[in-house]
N, C-alpha and C positions, 0 to 999 in steps of 0.2 A: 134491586134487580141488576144482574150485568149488560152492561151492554155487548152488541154482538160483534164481536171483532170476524174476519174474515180469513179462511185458510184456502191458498190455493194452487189446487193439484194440475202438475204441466207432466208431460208424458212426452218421451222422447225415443222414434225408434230407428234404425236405419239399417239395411243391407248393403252394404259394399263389396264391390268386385272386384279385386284388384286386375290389374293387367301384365297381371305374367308374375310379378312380384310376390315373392312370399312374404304372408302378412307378419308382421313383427310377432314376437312372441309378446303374453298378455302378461302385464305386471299388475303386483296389488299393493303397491304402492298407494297410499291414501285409503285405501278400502278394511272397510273393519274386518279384521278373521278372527275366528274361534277357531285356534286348532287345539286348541284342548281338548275340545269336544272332537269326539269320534262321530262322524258320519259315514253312516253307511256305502258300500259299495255299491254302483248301478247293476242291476240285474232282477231276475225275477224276483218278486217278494221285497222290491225298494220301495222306501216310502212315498217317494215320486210317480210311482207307478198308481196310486191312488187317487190322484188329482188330473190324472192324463184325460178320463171319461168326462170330465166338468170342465178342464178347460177347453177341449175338444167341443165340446156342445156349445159352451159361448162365443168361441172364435166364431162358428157356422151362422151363429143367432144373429150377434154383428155384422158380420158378410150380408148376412140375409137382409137384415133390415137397411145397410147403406146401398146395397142395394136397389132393394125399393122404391130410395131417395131419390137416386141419382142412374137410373139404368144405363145412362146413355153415357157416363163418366169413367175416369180411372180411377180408381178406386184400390190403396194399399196401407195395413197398417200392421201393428205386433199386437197379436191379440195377448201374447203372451207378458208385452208388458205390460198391458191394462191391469188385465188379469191379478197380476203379483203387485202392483201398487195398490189397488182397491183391495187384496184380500192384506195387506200390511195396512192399510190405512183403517180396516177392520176392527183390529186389534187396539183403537182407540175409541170406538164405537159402542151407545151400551144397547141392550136389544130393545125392541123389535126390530130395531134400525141394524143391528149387526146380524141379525139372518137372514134379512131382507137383502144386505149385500152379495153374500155369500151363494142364496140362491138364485140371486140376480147373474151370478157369475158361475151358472152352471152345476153346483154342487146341489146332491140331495142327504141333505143333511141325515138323516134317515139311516141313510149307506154308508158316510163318509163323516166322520167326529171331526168338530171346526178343529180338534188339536191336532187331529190329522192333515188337515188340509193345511195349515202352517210348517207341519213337519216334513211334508210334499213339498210343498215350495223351498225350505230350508234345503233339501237334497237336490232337487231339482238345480238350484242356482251352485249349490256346489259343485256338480257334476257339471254344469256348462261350465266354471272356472277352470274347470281341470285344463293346466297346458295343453295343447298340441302342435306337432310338428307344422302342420298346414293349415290350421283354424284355431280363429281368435274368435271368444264370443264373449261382451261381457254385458253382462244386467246388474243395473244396481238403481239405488236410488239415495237419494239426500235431502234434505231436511232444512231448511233457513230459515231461523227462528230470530224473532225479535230479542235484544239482550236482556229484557224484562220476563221473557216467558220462560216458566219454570216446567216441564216437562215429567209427566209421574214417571216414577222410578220403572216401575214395570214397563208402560209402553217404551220407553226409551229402551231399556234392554231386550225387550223379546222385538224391537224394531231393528234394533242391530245382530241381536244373534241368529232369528229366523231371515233376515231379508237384507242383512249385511250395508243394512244404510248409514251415512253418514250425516255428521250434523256440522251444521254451519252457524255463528252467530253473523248477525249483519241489521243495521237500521232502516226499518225498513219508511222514516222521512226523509232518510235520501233514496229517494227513487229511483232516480238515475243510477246512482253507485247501486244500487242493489239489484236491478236491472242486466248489468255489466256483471254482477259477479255472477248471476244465476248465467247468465249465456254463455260468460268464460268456461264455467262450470261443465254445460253442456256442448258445447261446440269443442271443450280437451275430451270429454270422455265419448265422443263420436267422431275422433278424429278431421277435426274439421267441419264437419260433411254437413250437421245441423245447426246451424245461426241463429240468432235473433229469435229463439222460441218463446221469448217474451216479449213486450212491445209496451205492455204499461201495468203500472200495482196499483191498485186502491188504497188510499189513504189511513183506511184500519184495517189493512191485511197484516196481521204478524205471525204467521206461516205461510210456506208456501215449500209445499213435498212438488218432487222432480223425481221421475223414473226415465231410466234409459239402456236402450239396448242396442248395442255393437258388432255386426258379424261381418267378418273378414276372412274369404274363401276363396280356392281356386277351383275350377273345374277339373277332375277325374283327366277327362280329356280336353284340355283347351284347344277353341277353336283359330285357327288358321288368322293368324293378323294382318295381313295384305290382300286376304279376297273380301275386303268389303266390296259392295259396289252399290248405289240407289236405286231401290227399287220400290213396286207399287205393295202396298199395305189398306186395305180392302175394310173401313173403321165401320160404313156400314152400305145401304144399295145406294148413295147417293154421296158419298165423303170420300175420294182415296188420296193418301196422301205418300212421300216420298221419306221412305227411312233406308238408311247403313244397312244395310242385309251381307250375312254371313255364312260361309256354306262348314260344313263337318262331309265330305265326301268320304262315303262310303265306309264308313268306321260300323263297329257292332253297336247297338244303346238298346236300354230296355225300353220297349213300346209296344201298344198293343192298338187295335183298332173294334171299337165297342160291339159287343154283338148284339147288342140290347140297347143300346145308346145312341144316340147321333153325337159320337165324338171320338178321339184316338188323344192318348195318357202316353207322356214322354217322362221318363225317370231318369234323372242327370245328377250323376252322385260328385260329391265334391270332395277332393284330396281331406281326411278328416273322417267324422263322425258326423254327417251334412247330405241331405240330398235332398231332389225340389222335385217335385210332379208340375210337369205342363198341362194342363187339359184344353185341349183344342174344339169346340164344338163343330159339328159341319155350319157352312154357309145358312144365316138365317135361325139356328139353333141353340145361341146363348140361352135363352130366359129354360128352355127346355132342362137343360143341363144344369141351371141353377138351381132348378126343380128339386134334382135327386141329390143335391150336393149334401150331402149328409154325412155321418164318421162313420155309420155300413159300407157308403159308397167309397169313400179315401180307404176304407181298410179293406174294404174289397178289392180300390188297384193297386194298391201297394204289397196284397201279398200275391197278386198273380204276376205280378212285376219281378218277382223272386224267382219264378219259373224259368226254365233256361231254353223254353218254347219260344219268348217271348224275348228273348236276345240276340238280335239278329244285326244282320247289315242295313243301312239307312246312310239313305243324303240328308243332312239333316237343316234347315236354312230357319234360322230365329232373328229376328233383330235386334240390333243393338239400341238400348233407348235408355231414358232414364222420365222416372214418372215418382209425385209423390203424393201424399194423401193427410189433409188438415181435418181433423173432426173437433166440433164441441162436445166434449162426453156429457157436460151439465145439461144439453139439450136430448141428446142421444138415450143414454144410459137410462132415465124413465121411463121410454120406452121398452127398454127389458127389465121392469121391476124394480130398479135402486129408482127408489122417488124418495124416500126421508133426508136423505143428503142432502139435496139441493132444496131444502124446503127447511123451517121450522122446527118440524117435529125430531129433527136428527139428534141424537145426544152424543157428543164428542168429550163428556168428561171423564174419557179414562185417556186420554190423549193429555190434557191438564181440566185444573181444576181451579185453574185463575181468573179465567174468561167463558165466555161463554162463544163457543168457535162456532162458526159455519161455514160450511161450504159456498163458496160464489163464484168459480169459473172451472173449468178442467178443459186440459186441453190435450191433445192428441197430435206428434205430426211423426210421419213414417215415410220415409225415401230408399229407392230404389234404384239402385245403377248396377246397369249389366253389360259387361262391355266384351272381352277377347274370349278370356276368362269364363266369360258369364253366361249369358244368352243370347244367341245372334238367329236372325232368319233370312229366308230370303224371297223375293216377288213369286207370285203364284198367280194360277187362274183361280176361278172361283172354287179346284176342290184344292182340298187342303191333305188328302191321303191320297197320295197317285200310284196303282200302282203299273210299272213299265213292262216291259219282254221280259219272257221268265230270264233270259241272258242279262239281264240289267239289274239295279237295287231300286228296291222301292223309295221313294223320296215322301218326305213327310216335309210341309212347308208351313209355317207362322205365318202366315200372310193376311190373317183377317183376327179381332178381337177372341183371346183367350186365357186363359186362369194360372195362376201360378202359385203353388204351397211351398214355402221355404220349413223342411222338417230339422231336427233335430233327431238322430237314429239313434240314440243311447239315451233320451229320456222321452222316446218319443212323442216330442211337442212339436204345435206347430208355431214355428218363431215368427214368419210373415204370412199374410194371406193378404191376396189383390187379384184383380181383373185389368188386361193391358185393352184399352179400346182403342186407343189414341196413343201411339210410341212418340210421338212429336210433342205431345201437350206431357210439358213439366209436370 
């Protein structure tokens, strides 16, 4: 009988803002390509287009359940990078345990063939690679294998050609040195911004898969750099605290204010193929709004947000903050149905066929900074939609705990999804 050595998945996400600076263009330098292979072009009938309903459904199920957790917290993560390392880590999996992932992560197999949902991901990640002028997004993942482990031939290839991962050898009895190389790792491929996403290895871990995702954007309209000023931010009836607030004076933005909802939807598109929905609830009316937070409801504001009704004049006051978000997936992810992983019964030997692997940690962390660039607000009373004399613009103000969807509008995914409670709390 083998013994069970140990493989383990660290997940790595981040949004960054930059402040006026356009973000470098993205190289792929170190990263595997097929351009042999012809991938399709983004549009109706892409094969990315058939993965958008499943991972749509797990990012919300996520939300929903850290929620739960944590109601009273910030809460921010890339559903989208979970998403693509567990359905790539799949692909080493043998069943029951591999469509228990699959529809842990939102797919109904029924509708959507697992070779589809690879073939999704495959185009998906290559359409975010696509250069741009003004946006940089990169997702990928890597691989750090002990120099002893032999990797089957298939996984290794459909792990590099669907999902563009890289492999590393490295020992993993030095701890330390393998420690440092996994954070080097991810602290070059996030530019800085994520550190120390490890902190210790087990002793018979000889894997350990890393997923990470990178977006660097400017805002459409960047907000004004010298009207910051401190003001009050309203976390709940008993908490206010003092954040940067920023005004956008009297510019056009898509927003709307709910007729059905107790809340108002701010769409702030970014220089790129990028735009974010804010959802603001009224005073006292988060948990309400997390209610219907559904992909009816996002597709509901995003195509009335299209309307040119609904593009008008606005003061617009957001704050400036920066929030991030640590999950254990190994505790989490049970809870939406992937239970064979982190247990026993999981079979990983089409991943190799040397050891007998399991899963024993996953980890999640995702950071958020929004600054000139980004999203700023500014002090309010307690509404949060004012509106003034018909001779004036209505002002729409951040000023108390609300929601933020970072989209991607040519594969439309959602790449971030978080709740700002607290701008102050890291």
């Amino acid at each position: 009988m083998h013994l069970v050595h140990c493989l383990l998945l660290l997940l790595a996400g981040l949004l960054a803002l930059s402040h006026g600076q356009q973000p470098p263009k993205h190289h792929s330098k170190g990263h595997i390509r097929h351009t042999h292979q012809e991938v399709p072009a983004a549009g109706e009938g892409s094969p990315s287009l058939k993965i958008i309903p499943g991972n749509t459904v797990f990012a919300l199920r996520f939300y929903h359940l850290i929620a739960s957790q944590t109601p009273a917290g910030n809460i921010f993560f890339s559903p989208l990078s979970i998403s693509a390392a567990y359905a790539m880590l799949s692909l080493g999996v043998r069943s029951p345990s591999r469509t228990q992932i699959l529809e842990g992560l939102g797919f109904n197999l029924t509708e959507v063939p697992e070779s589809d949902i690879h073939r999704g991901f495959q185009h998906l990640l290559h359409t975010l690679h696509l250069p741009g002028d003004r946006l940089e997004v990169r997702v990928g993942s890597a691989l750090f294998l002990s120099p002893e482990l032999q990797l089957l031939p298939r996984f290794q290839n459909d792990s590099s050609t669907l999902y563009e991962s890289r492999f590393f050898r490295t020992n993993f009895l030095d701890s330390v040195g393998t420690i440092q190389l996994i954070n080097n790792h991810v602290k070059n491929e996030t530019r800085g911004k994520i550190v120390n996403l490890v902190s210790e290895i087990r002793p018979d871990t000889v894997m350990v898969l890393v997923n990470y995702i990178y977006f660097n954007a400017l805002w459409e309209k960047p907000f004004a750099r010298l009207m910051a000023t401190p003001q009050d931010f309203y976390v709940d009836e008993a908490t206010t605290v003092k954040v940067p607030m920023m005004l956008q004076d009297a510019r056009h933005h898509w927003y709307l204010h709910d007729r059905y909802l107790p809340c108002s939807v701010l769409r702030l598109d970014y220089q790129g193929k990028a735009t974010a929905l804010f959802i603001l609830p009224n005073r006292g009316k988060m948990k309400q709004v997390e209610q219907v937070l559904t992909p009816q409801m996002l597709r509901r504001w995003s195509s009335l947000l299209q309307k040119r009704y609904f593009y008008r004049k606005l003061k617009l006051y957001i704050p400036k903050f920066s929030i991030s978000g640590s999950y254990k997936l190994d505790q989490i992810l049970p809870k939406l149905g992937i239970t064979d992983l982190f247990s026993q019964p999981a079979d990983l030997s089409d991943i190799t066929q040397q050891l007998n692997l399991q899963l024993s940690r996953s980890l999640h962390k995702a950071i958020l900074e929004v600054g000139e660039s980004g999203a700023q607000a500014a002090a309010a009373t307690s509404h949060s939609f004012t509106f003034l004399s018909r001779d004036r613009h209505q002002a729409l103000w951040f000023n108390r705990p609300f929601l933020v969807a970072i989209f991607s509008t040519n594969t439309q995914s959602i790449l971030f999804l978080g709740k700002v409670v607290d701008p102050t709390k890291p």
